[in-house]
Structures are given as C-alpha cells and as structure tokens.
PLY file of the C-alpha trace (Angstrom):
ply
format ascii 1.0
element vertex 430
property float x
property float y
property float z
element edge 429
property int vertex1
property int vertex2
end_header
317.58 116.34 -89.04
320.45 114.20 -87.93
318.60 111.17 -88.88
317.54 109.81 -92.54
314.36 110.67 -93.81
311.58 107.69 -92.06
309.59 106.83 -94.71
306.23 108.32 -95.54
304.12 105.52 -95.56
304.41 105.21 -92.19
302.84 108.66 -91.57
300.13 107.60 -93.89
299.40 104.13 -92.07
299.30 105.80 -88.85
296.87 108.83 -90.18
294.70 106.24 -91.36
294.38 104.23 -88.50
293.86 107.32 -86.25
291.08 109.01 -88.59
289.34 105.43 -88.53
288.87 105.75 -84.89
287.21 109.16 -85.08
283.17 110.13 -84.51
282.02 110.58 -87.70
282.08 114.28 -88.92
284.93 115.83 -86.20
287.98 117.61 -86.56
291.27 116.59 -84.95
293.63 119.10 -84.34
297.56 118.51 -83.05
299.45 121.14 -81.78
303.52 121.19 -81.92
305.47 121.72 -78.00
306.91 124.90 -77.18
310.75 126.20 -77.89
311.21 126.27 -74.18
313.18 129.65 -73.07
316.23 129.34 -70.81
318.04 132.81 -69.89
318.29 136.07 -72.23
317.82 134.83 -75.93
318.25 130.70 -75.09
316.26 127.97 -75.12
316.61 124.19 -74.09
316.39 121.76 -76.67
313.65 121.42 -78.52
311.40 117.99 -78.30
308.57 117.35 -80.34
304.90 116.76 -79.71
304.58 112.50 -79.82
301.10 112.43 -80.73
301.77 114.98 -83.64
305.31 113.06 -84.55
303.73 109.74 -84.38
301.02 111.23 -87.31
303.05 113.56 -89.25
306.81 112.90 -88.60
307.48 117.01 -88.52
309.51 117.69 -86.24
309.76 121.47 -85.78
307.92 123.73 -83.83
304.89 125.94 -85.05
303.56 122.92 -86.79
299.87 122.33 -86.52
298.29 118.51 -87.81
294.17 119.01 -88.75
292.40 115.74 -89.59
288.96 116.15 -91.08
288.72 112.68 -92.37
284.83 113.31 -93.55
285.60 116.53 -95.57
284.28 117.07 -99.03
287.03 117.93 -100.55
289.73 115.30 -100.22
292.69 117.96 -100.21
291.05 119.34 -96.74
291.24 115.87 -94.85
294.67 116.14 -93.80
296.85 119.23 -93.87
299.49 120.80 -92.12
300.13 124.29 -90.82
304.38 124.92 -90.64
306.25 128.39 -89.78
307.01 130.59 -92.99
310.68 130.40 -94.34
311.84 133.84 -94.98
314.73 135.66 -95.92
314.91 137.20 -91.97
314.52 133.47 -90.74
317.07 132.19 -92.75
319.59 134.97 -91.54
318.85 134.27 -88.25
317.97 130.90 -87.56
318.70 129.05 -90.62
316.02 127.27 -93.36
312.96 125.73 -91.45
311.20 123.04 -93.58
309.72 124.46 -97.10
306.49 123.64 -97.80
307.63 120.63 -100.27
309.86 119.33 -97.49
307.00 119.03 -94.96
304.60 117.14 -97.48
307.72 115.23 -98.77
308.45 113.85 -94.70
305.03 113.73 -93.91
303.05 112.27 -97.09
300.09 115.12 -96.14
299.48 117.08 -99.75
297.74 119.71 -98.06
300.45 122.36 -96.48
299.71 125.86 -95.63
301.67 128.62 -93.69
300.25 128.61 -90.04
299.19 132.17 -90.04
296.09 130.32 -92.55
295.56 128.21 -89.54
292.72 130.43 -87.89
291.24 131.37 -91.45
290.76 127.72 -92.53
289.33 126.56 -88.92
286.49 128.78 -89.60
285.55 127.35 -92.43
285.07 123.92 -90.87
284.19 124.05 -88.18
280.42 125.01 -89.79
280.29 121.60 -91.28
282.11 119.59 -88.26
280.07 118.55 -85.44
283.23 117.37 -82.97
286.67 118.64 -82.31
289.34 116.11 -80.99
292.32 117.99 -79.37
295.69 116.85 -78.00
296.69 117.37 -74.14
299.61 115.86 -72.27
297.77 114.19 -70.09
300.64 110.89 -70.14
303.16 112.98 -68.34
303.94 112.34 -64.90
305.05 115.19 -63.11
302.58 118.09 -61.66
302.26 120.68 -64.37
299.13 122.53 -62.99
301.55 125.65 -62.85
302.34 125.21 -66.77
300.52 126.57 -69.94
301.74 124.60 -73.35
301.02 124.97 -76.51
298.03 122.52 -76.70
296.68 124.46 -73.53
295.93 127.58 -75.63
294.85 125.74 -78.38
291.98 124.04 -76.17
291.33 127.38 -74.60
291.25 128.98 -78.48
288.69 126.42 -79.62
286.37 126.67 -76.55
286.13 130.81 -76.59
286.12 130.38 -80.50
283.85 127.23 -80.87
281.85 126.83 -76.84
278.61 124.72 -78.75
281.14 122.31 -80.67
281.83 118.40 -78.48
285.07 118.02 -77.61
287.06 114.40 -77.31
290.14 113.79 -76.51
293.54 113.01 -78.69
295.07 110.44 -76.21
291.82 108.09 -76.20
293.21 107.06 -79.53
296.83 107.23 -79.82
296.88 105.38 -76.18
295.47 102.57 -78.44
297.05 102.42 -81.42
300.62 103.66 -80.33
301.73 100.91 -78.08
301.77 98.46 -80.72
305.13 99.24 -83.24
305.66 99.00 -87.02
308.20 97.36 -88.61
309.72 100.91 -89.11
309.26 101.96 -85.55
311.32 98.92 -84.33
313.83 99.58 -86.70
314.52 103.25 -85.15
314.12 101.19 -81.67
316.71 99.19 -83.13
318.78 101.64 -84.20
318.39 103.58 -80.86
320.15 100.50 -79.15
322.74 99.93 -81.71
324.09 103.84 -80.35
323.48 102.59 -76.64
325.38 99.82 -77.20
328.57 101.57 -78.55
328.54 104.31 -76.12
328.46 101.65 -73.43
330.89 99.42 -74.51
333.24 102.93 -74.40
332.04 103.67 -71.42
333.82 100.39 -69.68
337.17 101.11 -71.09
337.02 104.77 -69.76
335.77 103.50 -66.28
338.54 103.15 -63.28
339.64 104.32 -59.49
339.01 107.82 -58.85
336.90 108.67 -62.40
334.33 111.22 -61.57
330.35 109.84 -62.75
330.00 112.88 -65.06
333.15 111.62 -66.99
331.34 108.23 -67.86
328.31 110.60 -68.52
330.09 112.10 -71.17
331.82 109.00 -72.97
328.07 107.92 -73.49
327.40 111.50 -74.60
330.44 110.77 -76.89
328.74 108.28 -79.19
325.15 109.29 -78.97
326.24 112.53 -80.55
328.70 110.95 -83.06
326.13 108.48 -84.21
323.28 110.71 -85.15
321.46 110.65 -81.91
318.80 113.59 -81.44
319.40 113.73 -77.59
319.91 111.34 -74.38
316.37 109.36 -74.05
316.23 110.74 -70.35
318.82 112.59 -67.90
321.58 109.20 -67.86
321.83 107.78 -64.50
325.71 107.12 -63.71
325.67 106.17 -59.83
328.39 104.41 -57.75
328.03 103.09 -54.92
325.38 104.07 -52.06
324.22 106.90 -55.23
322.90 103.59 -57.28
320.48 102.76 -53.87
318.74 106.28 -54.95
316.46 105.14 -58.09
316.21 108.27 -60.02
319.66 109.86 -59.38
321.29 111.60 -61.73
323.14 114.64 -60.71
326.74 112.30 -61.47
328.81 114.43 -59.57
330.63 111.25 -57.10
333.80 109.87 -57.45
333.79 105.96 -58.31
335.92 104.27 -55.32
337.85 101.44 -55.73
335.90 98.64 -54.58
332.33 99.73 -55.62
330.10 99.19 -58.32
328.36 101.74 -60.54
324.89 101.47 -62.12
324.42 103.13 -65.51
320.58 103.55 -66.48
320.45 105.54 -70.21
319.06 105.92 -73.65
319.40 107.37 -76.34
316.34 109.11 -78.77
317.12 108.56 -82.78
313.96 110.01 -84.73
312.44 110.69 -81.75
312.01 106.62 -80.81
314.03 105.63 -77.54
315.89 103.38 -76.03
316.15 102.25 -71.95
318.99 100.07 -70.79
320.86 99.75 -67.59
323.90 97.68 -66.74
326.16 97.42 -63.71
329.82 97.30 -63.60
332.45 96.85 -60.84
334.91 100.16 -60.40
338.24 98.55 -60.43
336.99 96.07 -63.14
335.82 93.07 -60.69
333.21 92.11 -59.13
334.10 91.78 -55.63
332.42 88.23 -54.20
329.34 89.95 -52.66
328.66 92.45 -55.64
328.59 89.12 -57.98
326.29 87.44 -55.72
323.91 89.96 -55.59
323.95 90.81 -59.97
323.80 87.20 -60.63
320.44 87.21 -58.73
319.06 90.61 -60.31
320.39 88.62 -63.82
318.87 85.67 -62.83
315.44 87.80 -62.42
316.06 89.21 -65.84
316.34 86.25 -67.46
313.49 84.51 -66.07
310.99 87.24 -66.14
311.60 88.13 -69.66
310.30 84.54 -70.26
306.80 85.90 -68.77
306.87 88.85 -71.09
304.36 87.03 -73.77
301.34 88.39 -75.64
297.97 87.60 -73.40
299.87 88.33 -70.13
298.27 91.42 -68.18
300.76 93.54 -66.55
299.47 93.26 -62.92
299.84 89.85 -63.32
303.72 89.81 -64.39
304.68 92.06 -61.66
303.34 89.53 -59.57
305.33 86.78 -60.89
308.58 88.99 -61.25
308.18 89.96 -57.40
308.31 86.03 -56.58
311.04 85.82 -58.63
312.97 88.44 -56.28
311.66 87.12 -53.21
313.24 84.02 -53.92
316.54 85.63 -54.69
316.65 87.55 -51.76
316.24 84.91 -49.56
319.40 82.97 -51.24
321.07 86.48 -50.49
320.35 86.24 -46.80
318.39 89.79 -47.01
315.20 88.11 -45.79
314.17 85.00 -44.41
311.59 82.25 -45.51
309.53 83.04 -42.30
309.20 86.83 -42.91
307.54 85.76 -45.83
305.12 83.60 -44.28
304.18 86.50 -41.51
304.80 89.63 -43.90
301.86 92.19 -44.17
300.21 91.29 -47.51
299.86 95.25 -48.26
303.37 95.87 -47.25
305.40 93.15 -48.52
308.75 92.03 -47.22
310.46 92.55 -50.18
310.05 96.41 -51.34
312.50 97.06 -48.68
315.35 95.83 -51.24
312.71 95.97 -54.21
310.33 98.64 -54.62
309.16 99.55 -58.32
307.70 98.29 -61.40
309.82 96.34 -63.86
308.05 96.75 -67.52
306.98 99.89 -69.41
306.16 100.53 -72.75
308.99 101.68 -74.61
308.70 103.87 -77.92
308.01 107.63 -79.13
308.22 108.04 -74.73
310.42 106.22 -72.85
307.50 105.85 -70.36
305.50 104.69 -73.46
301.52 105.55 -73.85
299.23 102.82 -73.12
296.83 101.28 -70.80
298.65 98.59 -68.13
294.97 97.28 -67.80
295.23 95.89 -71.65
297.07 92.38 -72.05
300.43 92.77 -73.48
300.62 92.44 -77.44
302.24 90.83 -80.47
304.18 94.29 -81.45
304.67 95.87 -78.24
308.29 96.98 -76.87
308.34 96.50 -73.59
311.31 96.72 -70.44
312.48 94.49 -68.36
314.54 95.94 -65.34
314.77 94.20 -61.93
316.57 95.24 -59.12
317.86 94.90 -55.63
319.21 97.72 -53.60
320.95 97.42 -50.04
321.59 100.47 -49.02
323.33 99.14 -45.61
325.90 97.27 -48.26
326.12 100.14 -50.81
325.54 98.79 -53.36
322.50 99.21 -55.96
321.88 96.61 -59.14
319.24 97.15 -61.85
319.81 95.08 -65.02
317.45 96.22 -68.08
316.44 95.13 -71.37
314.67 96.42 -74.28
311.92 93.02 -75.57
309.64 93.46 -78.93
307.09 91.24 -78.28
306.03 88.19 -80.76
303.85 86.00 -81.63
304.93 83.07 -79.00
306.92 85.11 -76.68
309.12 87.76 -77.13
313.12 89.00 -78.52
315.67 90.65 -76.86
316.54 93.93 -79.09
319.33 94.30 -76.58
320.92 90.96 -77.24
324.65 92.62 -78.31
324.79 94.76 -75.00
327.14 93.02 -72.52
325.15 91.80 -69.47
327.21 88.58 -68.56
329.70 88.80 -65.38
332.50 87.28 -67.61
332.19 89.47 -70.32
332.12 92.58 -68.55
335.02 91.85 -66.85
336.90 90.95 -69.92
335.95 93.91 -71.56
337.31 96.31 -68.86
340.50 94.89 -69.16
340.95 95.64 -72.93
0 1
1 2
2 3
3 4
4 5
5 6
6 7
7 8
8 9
9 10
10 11
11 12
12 13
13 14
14 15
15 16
16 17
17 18
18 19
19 20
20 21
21 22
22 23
23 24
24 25
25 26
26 27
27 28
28 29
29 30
30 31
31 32
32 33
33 34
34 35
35 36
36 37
37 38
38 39
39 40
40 41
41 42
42 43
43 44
44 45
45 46
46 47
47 48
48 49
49 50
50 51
51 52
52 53
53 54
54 55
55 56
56 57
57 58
58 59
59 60
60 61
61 62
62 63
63 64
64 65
65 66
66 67
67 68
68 69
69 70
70 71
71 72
72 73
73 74
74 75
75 76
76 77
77 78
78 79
79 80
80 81
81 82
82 83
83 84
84 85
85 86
86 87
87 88
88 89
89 90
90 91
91 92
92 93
93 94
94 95
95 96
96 97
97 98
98 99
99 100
100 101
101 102
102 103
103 104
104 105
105 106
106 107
107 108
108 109
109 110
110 111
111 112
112 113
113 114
114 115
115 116
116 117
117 118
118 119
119 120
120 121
121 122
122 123
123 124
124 125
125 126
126 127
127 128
128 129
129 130
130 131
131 132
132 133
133 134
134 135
135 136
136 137
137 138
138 139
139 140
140 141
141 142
142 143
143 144
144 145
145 146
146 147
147 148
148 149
149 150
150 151
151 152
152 153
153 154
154 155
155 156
156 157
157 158
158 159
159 160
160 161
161 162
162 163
163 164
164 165
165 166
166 167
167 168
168 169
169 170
170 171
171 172
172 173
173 174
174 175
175 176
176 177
177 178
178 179
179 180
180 181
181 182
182 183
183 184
184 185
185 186
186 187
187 188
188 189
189 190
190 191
191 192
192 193
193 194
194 195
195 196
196 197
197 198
198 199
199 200
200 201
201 202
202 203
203 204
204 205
205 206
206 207
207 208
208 209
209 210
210 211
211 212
212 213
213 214
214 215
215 216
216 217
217 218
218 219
219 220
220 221
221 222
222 223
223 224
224 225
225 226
226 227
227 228
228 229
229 230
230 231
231 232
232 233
233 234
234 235
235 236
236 237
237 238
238 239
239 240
240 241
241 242
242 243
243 244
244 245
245 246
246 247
247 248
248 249
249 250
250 251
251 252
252 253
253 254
254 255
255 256
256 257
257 258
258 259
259 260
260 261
261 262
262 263
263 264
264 265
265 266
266 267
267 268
268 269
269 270
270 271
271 272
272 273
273 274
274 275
275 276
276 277
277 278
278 279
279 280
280 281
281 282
282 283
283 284
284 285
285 286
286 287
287 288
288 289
289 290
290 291
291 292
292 293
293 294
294 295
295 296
296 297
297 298
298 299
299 300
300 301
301 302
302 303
303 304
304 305
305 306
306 307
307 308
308 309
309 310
310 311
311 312
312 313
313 314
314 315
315 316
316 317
317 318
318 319
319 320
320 321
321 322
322 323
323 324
324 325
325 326
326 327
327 328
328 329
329 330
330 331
331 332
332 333
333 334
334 335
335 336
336 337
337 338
338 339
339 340
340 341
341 342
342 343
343 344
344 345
345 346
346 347
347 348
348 349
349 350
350 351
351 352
352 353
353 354
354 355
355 356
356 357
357 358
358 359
359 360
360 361
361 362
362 363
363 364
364 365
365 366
366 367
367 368
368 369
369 370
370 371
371 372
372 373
373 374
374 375
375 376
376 377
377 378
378 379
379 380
380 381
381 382
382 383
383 384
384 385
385 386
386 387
387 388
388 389
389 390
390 391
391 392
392 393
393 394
394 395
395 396
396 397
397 398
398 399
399 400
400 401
401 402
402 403
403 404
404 405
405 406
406 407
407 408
408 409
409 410
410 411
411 412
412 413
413 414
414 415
415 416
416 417
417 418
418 419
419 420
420 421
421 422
422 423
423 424
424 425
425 426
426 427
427 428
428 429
C-alpha cells in the first residue's frame, strides 16, 4: 500500500455498528470488485469495493467479508476469505497479503483462504435465517450490460440458498457511512493536503500556449509523489468555452492568452477522496470581466457554505444557494429582475447560466452514499461548488470546497487552497 497502515479500530467500530443494524440471525456477505481486463494480459487499475473497505480496510481483490454477528462460536462472527500467497504468485505478481497481514489491517481474527469460502457457507447457512448481500446500486451510470463480482455472488446464493430472505448491504452502510470518524477525516484531510500541493504547482506551470493535459500531469506529479492511490475522478482541466461543458475532461485544448481555465480534481489516499475546483486566468490575470464573474461564483461560495449546518435538508439549501446565484447574475447583467418575476417556476431563469447541484457527500466515493432526504449531520463532509457558465462569453467558473460539518455550523478542510483573486495572481507570478 502506498499509504500507512489506518488503524484497526476503525474496522472494528465500523463492523460493530454495521452488525448492530442486522435482523437477528442473518449472514452478511461482501464481495471484493473485479481486476478489470484491458487488452492481452492488462488490466486498469484496480479500485476496491467501498462497502467491503469501509468494514475491513483490505484492499485487494479476491477478498470476501462474512458477518454472522449471532454465531455460536465467536471466531465465526467475522472472518475474511483472501487469495492464497504462493510461490507461483509471488513469481509472478509479487506477495498478496498473508493471512497475519489481513487480520493485522483489518482487526478480523478469523482469516481463511477463499477457496474455504463455499465450504464454510454451507455450514451456516443451516443455522442463519437471512442473507444480506452487497450490490452497487449507488453508481450512476447504466450498467445493465455489466456482471461484477457481487452479481455472481447474489446469483450463487439464490441457486445455492432460493428459501433463505435476502436484504440488502446498502440499506445500512447508506446510514452509517455518511457520517465520518475522526480517522476518516484525517485521510480526507490528508487527501487535500496532496490537492493542495499539486495545485499550487499547477499555477506556476500554467501560461500562453500550455496544452490542458500538461497541467493534467503537474497535478499527476504530486498525487503520485505524495502517496496518492489514484486521481479521485478523471481531473477536469478546461480553458475557455471547454470549462462551459461540466463534465469535460478529455484536456486536449491549448490555453489562449486571454482565457481562463477551470481545474475540477481529487485525489484518493486510502481510498478516502478529495473534490476541489479552482479557476485561474491563462496569462496570470484576470481580465475585468473574468473577475467580475469569479468574484460572484466566490461570493456564492462563501455565503452558501454558511447554510451548510447540521438540521438543514438538502432540498432546502439548493434552494437558498440558487437565490444566491440569481442575485449574482442579475449584478452580472445575464438576467434581469423582471425575468425573474415572469420566469416559469419549473424552468427557472437561472439554469441557463446555472444548472446543477452544489453539495454531495464526500468520502470512501466522491459522489458519497447517503440519502439527500436525511438532514445534514454533525460529521458529514460535504461540497460546496457553485457556478456560472456563459457560454456566449467563454468562459466557465466553478469554485469548490471540501466542509466537515460541526456541531454549530461547519469547517473548511480546504482552507490552505488558494481561492482569493489576489492570491492567485500573486502566485502565478512566482
């Protein structure tokens, strides 16, 4: 791992909180994602299973998590199923986790190779009345077409086990996973403190004429350097009219002179992420219009992170934040006081120059698991990110920041990351 080991206890706290939610007498079983192939003998990265992370902190593949909380013998409530180390292995691929190693990370006593899996199913699933079973039901995109890991293992169970109940994984971990540990902030934390120095590189590499992909790769630079596992999500580098397309990333434009340029990135450290997105100026000013219009997304930040606050429901902040925008539009002369007055309340005025969401949980997913209809809190990491886009003016601002929320409000984790108009310019001139 590139990271130090995270504490056990934090394994244990979140094992114990998971197997309190559970039906009495029922099995939970967490299945490990895929090595995904790419062409001849590749494969992409690997990424772990969140649900199976957030409970065991393995992070290989071929790693199985059962949870039998109500078992008679205490060494069969928790145990873990891991690949076999052998000599061929080794040769070939290098030392997975010994068995010592995985109980050592994970605090789970019980560890067994995972051809014993199958074997020591059997002999539970007599006793248990109820399996619960993982699915990746938070991601976004269609997958109808894809078959995962945890799809075979539901299919296994159902052939093996059709008169067993089956619940579901997520009902659980969507409640208890939102809310961060101590420990969990500090890998937030520690996230940042990466994004923070590959940024600040960034704006001395950034000029005239510099291709997107080059900034790309100074933020590459540090992530890599400091013991980050991967980029939290594909970076966004767009410059001009590119930053007016919200999930851009193919960074393959040439920054003009006179533009501005809209980094969105993060960066995963033990598998907890960061999200942050400034926007700087090309030729290291902001021209008179490009200030105008980041002062107003800044002012947006600022304000609506003061509505970030335990007890607040999310529909409700979006709400507020959209006013917030309105208002700032208007001062930009992009709409007009009686638009608003005679707009369509199901198509409003502004999601011509503002159209998405501006706070997601942030944690084990960038997108973080949780329920939007639950009020926000004490605990929760949270975004902030508003924006304005004028595509007639080319130019695109989102300004985001990274808020753990508290007992009477909230705190910026992304405090050190330069945001002000004077200090961004100063910067670029070092």
């Amino acid at each position: 791992m590139r990271y130090p080991a995270i504490v056990s206890s934090l394994f244990k706290k979140n094992r114990s909180n998971f197997c309190n939610e559970m039906t009495s007498n029922a099995i939970a079983i967490l299945s490990s994602n895929d090595v995904m192939p790419t062409n001849c003998d590749d494969v992409m990265g690997f990424a772990q299973n969140n649900d199976l992370f957030y409970l065991s902190g393995i992070d290989q593949d071929e790693t199985i998590l059962l949870l039998y909380p109500d078992a008679f013998k205490e060494e069969n409530r928790a145990i873990l199923f891991v690949k076999e180390v052998s000599e061929h292995t080794k040769l070939w691929e290098g030392d997975f986790l010994t068995k010592a190693e995985v109980s050592k990370i994970s605090g789970v006593k019980n560890v067994k190779w995972i051809t014993e899996f199958e074997k020591t199913v059997q002999l539970f699933a007599f006793e248990a009345d109820i399996f619960y079973l993982g699915h990746n039901e938070h991601i976004k995109r269609v997958t109808s077409k894809m078959t995962t890991r945890q799809d075979r293992m539901i299919q296994w169970c159902k052939e093996k086990y059709p008169l067993h109940h089956y619940d579901r994984v997520a009902k659980i971990t969507r409640q208890l996973r939102p809310v961060k540990s101590d420990e969990e902030v500090e890998l937030i934390k520690k996230a940042i403190s990466i994004s923070i120095k590959g940024f600040k590189r960034l704006l001395k590499a950034v000029r005239p004429n510099s291709k997107e992909y080059e900034l790309e790769a100074e933020l590459t630079y540090e992530l890599i350097k400091n013991g980050g596992t991967r980029q939290a999500f594909k970076p966004i580098v767009a410059s001009g009219k590119n930053a007016c397309a919200l999930h851009y990333n193919s960074n393959d434009g040439i920054c003009q002179d006179g533009d501005m340029i809209l980094v969105d990135f993060g960066v995963c450290y033990g598998n907890y992420n960061s999200d942050t997105t400034r926007c700087v100026p090309v030729n290291g000013k902001f021209s008179p219009r490009q200030r105008a219009v980041y002062q107003s997304v800044l002012n947006c930040l600022k304000e609506g992170s003061k509505l970030l606050k335990p007890g607040v429901l999310s529909s409700d902040y979006e709400k507020q934040m959209a006013s917030l925008v309105e208002k700032e539009l208007i001062e930009l002369g992009l709409i007009t006081r009686k638009e608003l007055v005679s707009q369509n309340p199901d198509a409003p005025v502004y999601k011509k120059y503002f159209m998405h969401g501006t706070a997601h949980y942030l944690g084990l997913d960038v997108h973080d698991v949780g329920l939007y209809s639950r009020p926000f809190e004490k605990g929760m990491v949270l975004t902030c990110e508003p924006g304005i886009y004028i595509p007639e003016e080319g130019i695109g601002c989102r300004l985001e920041n990274d808020l753990l929320l508290t007992e009477n409000g909230n705190y910026n984790l992304t405090g050190a990351l330069p945001i002000e108009i004077e200090e961004i310019e100063f910067l670029m001139k070092q």
